[in-house]
PDB file of N, CA, C and O in Angstrom, chain B, residues numbered from 101:
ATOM      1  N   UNK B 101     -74.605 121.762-110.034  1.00  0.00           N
ATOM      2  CA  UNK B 101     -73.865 122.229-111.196  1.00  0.00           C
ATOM      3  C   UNK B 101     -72.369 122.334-110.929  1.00  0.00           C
ATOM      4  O   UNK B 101     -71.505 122.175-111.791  1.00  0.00           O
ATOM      5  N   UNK B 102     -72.175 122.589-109.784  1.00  0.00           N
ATOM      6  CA  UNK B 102     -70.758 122.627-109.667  1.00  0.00           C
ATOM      7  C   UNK B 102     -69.812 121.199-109.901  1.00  0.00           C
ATOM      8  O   UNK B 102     -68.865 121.109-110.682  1.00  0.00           O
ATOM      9  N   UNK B 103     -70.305 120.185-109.063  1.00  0.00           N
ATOM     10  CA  UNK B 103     -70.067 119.313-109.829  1.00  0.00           C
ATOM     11  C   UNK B 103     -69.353 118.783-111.288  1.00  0.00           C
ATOM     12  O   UNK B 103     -68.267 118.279-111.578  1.00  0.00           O
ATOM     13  N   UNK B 104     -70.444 119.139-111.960  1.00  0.00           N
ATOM     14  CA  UNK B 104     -70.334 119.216-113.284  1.00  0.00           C
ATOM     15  C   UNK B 104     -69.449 119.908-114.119  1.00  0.00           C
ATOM     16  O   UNK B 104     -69.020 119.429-115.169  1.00  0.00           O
ATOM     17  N   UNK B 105     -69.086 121.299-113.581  1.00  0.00           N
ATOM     18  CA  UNK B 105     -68.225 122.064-113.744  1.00  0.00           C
ATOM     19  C   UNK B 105     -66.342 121.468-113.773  1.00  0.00           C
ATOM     20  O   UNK B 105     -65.400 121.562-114.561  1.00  0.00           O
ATOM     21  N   UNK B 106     -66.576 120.895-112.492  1.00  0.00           N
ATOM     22  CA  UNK B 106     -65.139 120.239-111.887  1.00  0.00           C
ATOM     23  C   UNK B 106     -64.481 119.314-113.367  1.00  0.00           C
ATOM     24  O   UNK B 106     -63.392 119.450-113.924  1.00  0.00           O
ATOM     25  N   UNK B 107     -65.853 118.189-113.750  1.00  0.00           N
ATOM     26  CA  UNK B 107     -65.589 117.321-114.383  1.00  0.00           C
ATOM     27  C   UNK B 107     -65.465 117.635-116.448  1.00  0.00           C
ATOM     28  O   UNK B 107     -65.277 116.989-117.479  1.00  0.00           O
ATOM     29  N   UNK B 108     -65.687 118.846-116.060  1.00  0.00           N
ATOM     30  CA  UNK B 108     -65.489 119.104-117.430  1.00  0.00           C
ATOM     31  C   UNK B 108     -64.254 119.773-118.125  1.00  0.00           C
ATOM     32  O   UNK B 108     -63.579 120.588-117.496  1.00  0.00           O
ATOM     33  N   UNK B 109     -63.972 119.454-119.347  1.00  0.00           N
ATOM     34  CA  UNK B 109     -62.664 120.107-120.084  1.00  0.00           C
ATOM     35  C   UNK B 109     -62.806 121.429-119.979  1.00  0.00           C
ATOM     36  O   UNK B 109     -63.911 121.972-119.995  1.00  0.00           O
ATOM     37  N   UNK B 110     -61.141 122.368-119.805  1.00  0.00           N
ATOM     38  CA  UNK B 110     -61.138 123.391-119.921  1.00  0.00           C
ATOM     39  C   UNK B 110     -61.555 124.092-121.281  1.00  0.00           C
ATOM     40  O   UNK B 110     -61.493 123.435-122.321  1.00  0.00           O
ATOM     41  N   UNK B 111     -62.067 125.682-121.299  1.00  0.00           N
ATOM     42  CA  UNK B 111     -62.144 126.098-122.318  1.00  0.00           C
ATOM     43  C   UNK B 111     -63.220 125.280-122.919  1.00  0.00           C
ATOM     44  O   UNK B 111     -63.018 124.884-124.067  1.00  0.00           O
ATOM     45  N   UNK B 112     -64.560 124.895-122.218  1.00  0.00           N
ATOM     46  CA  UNK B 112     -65.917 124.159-123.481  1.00  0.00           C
ATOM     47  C   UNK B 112     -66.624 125.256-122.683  1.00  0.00           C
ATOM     48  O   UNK B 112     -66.337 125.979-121.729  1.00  0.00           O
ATOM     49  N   UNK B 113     -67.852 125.032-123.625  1.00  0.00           N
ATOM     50  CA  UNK B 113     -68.928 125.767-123.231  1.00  0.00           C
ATOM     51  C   UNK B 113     -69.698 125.090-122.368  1.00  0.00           C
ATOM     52  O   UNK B 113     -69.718 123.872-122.543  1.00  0.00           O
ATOM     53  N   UNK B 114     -70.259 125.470-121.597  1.00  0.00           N
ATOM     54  CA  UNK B 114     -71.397 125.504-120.332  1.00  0.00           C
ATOM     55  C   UNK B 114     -72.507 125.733-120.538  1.00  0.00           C
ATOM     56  O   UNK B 114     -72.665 126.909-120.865  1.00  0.00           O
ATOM     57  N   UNK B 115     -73.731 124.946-120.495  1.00  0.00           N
ATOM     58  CA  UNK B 115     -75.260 125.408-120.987  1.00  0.00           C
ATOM     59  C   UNK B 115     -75.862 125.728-119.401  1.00  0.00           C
ATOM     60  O   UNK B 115     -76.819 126.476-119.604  1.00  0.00           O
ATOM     61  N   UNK B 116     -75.796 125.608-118.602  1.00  0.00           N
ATOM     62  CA  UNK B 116     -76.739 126.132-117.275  1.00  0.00           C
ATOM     63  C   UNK B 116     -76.344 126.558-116.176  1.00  0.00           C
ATOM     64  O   UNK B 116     -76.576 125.672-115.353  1.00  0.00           O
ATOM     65  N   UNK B 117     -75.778 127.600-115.597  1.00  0.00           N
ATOM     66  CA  UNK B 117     -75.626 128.856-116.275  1.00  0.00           C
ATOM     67  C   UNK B 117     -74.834 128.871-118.113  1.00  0.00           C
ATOM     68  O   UNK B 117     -73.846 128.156-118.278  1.00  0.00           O
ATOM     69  N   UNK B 118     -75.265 129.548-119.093  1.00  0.00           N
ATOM     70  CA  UNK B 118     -74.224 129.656-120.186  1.00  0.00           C
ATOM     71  C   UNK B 118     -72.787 130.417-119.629  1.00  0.00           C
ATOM     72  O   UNK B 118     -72.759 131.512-119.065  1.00  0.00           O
ATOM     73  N   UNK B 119     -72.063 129.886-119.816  1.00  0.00           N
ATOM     74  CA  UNK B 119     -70.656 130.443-120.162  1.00  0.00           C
ATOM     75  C   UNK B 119     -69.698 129.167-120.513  1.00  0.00           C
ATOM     76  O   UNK B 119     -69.900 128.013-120.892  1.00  0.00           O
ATOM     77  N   UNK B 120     -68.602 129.924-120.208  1.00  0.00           N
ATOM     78  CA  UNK B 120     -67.306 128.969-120.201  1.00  0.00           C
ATOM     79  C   UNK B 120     -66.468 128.310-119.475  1.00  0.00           C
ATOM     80  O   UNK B 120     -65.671 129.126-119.013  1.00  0.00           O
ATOM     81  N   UNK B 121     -66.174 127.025-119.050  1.00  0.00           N
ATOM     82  CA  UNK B 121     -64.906 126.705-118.489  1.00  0.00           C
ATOM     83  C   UNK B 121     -63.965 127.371-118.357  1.00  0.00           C
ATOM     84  O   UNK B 121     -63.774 128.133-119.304  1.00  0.00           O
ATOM     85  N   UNK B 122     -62.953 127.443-117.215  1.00  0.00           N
ATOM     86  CA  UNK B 122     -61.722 127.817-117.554  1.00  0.00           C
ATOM     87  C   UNK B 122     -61.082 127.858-116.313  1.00  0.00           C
ATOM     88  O   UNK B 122     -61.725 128.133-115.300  1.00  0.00           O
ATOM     89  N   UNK B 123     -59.363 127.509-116.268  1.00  0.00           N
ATOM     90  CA  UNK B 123     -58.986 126.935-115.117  1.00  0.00           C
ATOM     91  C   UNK B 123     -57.887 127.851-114.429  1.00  0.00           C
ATOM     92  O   UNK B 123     -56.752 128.119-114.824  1.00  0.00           O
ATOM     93  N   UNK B 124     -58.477 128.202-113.426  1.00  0.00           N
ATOM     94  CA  UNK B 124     -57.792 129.073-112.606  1.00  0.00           C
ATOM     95  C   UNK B 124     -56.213 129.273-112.089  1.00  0.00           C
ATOM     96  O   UNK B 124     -55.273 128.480-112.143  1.00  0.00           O
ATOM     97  N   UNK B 125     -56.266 130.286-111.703  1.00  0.00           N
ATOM     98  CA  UNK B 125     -54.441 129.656-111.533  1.00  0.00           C
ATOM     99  C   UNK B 125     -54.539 128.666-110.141  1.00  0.00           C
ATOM    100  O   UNK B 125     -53.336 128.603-109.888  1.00  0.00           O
ATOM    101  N   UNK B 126     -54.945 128.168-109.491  1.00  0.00           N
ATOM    102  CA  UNK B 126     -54.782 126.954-108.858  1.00  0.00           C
ATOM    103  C   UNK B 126     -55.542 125.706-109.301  1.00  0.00           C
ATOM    104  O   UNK B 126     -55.598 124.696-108.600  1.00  0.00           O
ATOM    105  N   UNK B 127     -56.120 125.818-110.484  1.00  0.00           N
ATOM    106  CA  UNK B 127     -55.945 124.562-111.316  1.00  0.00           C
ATOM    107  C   UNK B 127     -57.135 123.938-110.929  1.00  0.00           C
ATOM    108  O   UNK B 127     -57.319 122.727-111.061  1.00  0.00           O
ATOM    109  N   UNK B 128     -57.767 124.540-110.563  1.00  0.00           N
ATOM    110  CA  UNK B 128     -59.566 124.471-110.466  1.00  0.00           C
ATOM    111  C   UNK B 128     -60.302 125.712-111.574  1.00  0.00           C
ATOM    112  O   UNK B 128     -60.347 126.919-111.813  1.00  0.00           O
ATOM    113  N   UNK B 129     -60.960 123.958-112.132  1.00  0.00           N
ATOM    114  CA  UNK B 129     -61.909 124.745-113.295  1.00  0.00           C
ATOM    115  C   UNK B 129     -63.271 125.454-112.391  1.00  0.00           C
ATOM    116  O   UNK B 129     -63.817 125.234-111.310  1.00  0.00           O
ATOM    117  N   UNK B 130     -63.408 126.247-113.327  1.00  0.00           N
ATOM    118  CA  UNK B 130     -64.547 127.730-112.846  1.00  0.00           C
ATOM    119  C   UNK B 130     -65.425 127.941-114.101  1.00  0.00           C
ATOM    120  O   UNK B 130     -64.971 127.715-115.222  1.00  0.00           O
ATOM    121  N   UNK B 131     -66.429 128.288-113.941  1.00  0.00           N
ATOM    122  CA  UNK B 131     -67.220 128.968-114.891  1.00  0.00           C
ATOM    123  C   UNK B 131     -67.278 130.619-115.062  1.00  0.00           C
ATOM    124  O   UNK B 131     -67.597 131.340-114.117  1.00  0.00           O
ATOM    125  N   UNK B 132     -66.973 131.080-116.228  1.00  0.00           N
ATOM    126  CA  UNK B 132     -67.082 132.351-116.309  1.00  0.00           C
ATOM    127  C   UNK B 132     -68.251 132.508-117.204  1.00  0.00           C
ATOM    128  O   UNK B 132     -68.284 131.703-118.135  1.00  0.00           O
ATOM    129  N   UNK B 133     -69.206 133.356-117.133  1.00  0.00           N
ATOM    130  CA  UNK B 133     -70.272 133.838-117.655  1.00  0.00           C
ATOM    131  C   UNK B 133     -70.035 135.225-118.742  1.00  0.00           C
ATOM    132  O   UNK B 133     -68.939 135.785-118.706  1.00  0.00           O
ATOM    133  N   UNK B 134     -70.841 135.604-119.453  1.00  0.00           N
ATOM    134  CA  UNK B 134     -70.253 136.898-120.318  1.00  0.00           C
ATOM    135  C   UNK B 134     -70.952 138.149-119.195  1.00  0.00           C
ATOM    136  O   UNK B 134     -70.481 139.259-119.442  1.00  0.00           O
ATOM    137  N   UNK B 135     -71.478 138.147-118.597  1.00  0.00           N
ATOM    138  CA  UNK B 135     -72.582 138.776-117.857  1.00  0.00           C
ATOM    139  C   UNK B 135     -71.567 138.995-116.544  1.00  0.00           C
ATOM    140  O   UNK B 135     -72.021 139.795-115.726  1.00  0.00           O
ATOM    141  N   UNK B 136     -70.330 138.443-116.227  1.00  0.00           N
ATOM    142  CA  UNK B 136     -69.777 138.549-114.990  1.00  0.00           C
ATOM    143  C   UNK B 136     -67.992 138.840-115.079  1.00  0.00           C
ATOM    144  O   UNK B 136     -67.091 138.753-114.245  1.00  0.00           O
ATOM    145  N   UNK B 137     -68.042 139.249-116.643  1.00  0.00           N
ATOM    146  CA  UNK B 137     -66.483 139.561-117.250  1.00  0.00           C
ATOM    147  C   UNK B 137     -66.025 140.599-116.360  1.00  0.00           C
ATOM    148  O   UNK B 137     -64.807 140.749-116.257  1.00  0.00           O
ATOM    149  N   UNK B 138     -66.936 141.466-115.586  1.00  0.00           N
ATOM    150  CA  UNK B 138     -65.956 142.533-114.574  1.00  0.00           C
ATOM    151  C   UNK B 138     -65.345 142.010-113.446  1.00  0.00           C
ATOM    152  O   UNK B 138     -64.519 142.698-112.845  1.00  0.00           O
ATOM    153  N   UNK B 139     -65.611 140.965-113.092  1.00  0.00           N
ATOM    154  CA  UNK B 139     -65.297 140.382-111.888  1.00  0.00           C
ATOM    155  C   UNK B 139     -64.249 139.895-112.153  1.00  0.00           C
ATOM    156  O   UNK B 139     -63.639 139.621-111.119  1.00  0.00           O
ATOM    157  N   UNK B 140     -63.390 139.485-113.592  1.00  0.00           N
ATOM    158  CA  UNK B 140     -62.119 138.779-113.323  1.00  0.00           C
ATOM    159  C   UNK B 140     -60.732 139.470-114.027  1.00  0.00           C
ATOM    160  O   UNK B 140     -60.771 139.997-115.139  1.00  0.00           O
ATOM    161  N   UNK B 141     -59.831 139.406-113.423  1.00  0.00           N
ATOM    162  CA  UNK B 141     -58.342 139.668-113.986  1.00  0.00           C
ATOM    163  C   UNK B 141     -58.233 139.534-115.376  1.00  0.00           C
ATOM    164  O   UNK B 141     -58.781 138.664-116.054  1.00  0.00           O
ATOM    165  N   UNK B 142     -57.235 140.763-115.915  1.00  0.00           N
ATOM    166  CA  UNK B 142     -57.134 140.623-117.157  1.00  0.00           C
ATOM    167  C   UNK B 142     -56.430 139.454-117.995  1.00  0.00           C
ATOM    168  O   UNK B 142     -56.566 139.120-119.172  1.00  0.00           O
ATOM    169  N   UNK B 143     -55.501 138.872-116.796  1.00  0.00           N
ATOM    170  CA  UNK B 143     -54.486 137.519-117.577  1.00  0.00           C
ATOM    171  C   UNK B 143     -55.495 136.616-118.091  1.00  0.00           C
ATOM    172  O   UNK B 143     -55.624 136.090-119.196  1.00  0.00           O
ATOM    173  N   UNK B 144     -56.240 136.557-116.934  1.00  0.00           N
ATOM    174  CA  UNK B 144     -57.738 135.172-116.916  1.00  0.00           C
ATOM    175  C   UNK B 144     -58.528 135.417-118.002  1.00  0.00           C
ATOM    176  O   UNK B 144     -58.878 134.427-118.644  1.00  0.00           O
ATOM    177  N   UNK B 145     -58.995 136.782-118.464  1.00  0.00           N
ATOM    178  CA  UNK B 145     -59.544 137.041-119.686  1.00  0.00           C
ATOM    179  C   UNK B 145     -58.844 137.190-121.220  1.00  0.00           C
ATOM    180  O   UNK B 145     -59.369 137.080-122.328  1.00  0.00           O
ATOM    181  N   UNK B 146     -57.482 137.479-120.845  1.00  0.00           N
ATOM    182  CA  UNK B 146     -56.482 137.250-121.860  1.00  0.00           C
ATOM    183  C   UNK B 146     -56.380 135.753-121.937  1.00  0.00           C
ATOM    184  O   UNK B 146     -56.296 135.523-123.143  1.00  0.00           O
ATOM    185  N   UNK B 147     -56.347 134.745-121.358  1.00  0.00           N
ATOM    186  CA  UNK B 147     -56.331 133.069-121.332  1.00  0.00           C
ATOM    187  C   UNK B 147     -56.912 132.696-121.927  1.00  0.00           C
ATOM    188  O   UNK B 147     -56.529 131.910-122.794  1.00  0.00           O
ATOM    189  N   UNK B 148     -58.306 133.106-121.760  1.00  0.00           N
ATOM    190  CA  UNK B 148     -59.793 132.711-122.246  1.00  0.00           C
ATOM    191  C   UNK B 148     -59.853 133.182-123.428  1.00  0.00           C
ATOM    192  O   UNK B 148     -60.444 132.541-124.297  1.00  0.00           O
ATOM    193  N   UNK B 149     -59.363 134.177-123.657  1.00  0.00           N
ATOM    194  CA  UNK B 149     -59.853 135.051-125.432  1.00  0.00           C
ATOM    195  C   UNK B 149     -58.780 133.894-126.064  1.00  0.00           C
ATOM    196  O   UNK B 149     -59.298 133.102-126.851  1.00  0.00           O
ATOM    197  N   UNK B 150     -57.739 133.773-125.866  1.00  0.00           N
ATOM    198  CA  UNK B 150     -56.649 133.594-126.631  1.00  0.00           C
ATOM    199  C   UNK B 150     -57.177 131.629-126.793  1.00  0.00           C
ATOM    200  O   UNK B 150     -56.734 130.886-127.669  1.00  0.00           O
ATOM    201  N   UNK B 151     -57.832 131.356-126.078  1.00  0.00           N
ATOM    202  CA  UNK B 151     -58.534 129.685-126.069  1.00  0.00           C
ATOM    203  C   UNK B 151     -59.098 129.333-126.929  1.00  0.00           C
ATOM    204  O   UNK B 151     -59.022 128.271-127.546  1.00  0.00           O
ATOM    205  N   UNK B 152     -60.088 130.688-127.136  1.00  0.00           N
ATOM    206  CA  UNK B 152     -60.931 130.641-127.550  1.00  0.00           C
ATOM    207  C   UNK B 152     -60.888 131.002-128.900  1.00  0.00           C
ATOM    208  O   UNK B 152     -61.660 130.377-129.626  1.00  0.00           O
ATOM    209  N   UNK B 153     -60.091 131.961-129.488  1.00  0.00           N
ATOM    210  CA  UNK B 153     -59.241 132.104-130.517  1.00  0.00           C
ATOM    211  C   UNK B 153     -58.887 130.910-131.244  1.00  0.00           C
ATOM    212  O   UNK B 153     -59.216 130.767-132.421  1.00  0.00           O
ATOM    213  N   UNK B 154     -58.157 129.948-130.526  1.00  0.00           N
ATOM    214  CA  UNK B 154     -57.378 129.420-130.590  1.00  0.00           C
ATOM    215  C   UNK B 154     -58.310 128.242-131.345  1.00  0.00           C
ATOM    216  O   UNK B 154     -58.078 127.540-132.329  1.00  0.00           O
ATOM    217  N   UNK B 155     -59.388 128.330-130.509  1.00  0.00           N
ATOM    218  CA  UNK B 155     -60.937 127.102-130.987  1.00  0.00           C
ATOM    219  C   UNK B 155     -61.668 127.453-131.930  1.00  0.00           C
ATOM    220  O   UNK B 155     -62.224 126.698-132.726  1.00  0.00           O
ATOM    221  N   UNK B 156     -61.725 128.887-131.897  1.00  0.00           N
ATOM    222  CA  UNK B 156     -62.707 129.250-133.396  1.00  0.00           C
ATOM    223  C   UNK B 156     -61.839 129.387-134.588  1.00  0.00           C
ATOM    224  O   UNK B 156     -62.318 129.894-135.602  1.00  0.00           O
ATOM    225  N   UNK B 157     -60.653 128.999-134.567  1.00  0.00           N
ATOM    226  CA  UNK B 157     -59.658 128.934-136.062  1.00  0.00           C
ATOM    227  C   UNK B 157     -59.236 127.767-136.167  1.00  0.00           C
ATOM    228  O   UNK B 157     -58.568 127.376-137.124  1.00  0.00           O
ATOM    229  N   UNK B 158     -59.658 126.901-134.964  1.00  0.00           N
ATOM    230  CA  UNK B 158     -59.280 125.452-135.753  1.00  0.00           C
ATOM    231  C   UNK B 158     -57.991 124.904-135.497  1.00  0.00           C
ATOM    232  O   UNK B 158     -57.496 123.863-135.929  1.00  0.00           O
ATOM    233  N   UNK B 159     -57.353 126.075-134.454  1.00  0.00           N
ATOM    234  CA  UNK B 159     -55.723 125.784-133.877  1.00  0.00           C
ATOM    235  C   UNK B 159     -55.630 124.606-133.524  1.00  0.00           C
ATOM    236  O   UNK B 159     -56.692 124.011-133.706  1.00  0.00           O
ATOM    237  N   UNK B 160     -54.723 123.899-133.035  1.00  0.00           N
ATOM    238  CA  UNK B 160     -54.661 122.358-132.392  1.00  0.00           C
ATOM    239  C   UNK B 160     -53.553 123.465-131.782  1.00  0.00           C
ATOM    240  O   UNK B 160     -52.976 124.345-132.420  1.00  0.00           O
ATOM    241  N   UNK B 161     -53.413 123.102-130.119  1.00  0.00           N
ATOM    242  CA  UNK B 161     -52.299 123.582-129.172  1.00  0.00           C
ATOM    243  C   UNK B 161     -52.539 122.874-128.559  1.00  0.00           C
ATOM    244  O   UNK B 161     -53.668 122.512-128.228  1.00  0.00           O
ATOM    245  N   UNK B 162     -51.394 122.423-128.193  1.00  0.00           N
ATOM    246  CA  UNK B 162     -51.041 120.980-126.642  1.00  0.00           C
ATOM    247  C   UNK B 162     -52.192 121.528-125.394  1.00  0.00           C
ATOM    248  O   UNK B 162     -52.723 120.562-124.846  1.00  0.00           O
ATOM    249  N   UNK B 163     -52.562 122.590-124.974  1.00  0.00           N
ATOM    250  CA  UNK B 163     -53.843 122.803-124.268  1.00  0.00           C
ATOM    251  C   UNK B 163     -54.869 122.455-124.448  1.00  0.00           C
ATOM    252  O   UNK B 163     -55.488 121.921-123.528  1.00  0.00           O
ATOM    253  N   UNK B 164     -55.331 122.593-125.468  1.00  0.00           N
ATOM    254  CA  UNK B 164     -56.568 121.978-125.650  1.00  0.00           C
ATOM    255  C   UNK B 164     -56.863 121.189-126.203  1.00  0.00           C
ATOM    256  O   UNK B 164     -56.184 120.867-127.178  1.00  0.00           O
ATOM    257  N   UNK B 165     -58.349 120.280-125.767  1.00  0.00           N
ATOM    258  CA  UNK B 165     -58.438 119.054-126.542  1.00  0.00           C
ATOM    259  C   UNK B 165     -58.371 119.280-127.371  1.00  0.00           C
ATOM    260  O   UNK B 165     -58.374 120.399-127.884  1.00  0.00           O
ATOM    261  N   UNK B 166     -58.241 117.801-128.024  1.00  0.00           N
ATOM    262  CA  UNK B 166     -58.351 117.373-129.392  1.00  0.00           C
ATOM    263  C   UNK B 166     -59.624 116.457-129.826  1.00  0.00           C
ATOM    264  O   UNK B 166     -59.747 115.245-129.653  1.00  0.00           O
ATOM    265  N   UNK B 167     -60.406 117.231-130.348  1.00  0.00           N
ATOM    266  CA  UNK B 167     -61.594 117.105-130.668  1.00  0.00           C
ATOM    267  C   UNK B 167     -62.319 118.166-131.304  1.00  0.00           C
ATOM    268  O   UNK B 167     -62.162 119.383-131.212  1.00  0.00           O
ATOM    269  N   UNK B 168     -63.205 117.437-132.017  1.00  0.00           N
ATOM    270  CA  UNK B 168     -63.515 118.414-133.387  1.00  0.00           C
ATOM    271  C   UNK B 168     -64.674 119.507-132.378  1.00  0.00           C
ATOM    272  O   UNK B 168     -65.346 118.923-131.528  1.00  0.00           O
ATOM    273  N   UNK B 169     -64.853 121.090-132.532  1.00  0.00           N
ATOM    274  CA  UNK B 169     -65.932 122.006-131.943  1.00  0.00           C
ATOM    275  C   UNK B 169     -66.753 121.952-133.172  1.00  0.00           C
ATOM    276  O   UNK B 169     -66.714 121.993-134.402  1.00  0.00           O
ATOM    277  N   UNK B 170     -67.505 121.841-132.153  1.00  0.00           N
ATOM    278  CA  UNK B 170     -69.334 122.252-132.816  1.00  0.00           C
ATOM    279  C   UNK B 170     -69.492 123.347-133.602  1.00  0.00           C
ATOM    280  O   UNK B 170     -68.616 124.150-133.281  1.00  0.00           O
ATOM    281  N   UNK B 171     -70.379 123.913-134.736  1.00  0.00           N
ATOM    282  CA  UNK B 171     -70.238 125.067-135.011  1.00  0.00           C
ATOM    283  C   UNK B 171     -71.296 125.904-133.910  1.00  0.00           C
ATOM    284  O   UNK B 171     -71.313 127.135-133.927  1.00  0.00           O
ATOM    285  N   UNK B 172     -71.995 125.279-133.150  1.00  0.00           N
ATOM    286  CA  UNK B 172     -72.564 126.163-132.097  1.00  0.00           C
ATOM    287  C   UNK B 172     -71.416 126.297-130.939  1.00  0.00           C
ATOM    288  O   UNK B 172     -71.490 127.295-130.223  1.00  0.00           O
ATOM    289  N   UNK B 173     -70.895 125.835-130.823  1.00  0.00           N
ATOM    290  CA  UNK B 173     -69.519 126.110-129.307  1.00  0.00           C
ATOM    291  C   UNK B 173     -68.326 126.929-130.314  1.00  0.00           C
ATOM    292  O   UNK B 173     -67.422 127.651-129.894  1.00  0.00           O
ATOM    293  N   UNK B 174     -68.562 126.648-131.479  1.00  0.00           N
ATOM    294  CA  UNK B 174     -67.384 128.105-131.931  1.00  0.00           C
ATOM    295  C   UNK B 174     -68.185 129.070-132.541  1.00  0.00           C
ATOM    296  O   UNK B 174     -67.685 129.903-133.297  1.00  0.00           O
ATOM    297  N   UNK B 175     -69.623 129.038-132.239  1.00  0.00           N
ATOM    298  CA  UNK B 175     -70.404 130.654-132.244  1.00  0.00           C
ATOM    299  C   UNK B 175     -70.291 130.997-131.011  1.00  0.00           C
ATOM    300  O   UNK B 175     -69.986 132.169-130.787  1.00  0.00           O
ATOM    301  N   UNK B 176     -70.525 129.974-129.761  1.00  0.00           N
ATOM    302  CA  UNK B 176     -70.552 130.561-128.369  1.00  0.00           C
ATOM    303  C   UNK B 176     -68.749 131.224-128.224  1.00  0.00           C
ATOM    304  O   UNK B 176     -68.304 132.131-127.521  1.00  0.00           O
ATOM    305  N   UNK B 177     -68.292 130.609-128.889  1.00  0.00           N
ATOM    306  CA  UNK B 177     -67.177 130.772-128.231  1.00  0.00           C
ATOM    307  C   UNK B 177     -67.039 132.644-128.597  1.00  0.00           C
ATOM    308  O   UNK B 177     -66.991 133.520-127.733  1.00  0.00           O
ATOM    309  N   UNK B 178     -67.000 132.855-130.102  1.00  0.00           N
ATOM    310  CA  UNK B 178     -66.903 134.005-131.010  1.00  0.00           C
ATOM    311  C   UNK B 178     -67.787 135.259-130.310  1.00  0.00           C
ATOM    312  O   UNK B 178     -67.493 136.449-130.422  1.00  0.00           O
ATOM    313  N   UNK B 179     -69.136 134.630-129.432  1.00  0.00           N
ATOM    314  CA  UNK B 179     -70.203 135.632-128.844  1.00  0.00           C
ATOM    315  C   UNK B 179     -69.046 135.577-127.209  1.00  0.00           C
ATOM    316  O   UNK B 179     -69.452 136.430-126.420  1.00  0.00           O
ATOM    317  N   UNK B 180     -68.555 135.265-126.986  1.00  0.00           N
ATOM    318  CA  UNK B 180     -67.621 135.659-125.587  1.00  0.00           C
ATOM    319  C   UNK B 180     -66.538 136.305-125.945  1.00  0.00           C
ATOM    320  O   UNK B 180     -66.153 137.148-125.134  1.00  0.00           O
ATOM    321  N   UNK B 181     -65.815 136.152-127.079  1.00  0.00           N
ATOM    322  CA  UNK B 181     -64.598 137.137-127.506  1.00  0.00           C
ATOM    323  C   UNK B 181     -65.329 137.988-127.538  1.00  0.00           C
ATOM    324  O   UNK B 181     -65.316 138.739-126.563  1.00  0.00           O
ATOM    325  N   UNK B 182     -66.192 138.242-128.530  1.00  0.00           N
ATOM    326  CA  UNK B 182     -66.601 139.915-128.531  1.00  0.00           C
ATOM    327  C   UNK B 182     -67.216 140.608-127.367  1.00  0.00           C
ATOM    328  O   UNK B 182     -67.335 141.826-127.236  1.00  0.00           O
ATOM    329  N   UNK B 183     -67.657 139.517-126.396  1.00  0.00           N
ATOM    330  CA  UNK B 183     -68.130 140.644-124.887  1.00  0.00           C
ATOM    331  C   UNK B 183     -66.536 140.361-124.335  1.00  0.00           C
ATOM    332  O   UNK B 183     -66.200 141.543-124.408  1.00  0.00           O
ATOM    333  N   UNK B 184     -65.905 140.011-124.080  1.00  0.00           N
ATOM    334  CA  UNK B 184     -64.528 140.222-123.679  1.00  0.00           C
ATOM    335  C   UNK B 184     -63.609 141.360-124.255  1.00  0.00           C
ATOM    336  O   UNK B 184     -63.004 142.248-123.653  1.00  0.00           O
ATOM    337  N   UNK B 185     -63.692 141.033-125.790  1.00  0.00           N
ATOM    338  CA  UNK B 185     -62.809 142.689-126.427  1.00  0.00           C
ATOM    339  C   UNK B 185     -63.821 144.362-125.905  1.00  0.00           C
ATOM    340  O   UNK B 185     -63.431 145.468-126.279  1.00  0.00           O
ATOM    341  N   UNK B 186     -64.890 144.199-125.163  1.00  0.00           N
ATOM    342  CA  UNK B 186     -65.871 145.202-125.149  1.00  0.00           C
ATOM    343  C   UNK B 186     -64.739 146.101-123.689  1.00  0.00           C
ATOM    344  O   UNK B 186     -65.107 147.165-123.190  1.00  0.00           O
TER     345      UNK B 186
END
């Protein structure tokens, strides 16, 4: 799985473990889980909310692809903001 991880866009969803992409400050993508939100820095979870935000309204920002989300990856996304604002 890690693998897999490496090769994928920042900020998508992850089916095995579920969570999310997201790229560290040395620029290695990571998986964050909702189940493991204590383990990381608030910038990293401020990054991620604000991504993710950014994906469930349909934003276009030079960060993230450009490509249309699923309405299941902007429910996943919407079910990780709210364990993140917790």
């Amino acid at each position: 799985t890690k693998f897999g991880i490496k090769k994928r866009d920042p900020y998508t969803p992850y089916q095995d473990p579920q969570g999310f992409i997201y790229v560290k400050d040395s620029g290695r993508n990571r998986l964050m889980r909702s189940d493991e939100l204590y383990k990381f820095r608030d910038d990293t979870l401020t990054r991620l909310r604000t991504s993710l935000g950014d994906i469930t309204k349909n934003i276009q920002m030079e960060y993230l692809l450009k490509r249309r989300w699923s309405t299941l990856e902007k429910k996943r996304a919407n079910i990780m903001i709210k364990a993140i604002d917790k």
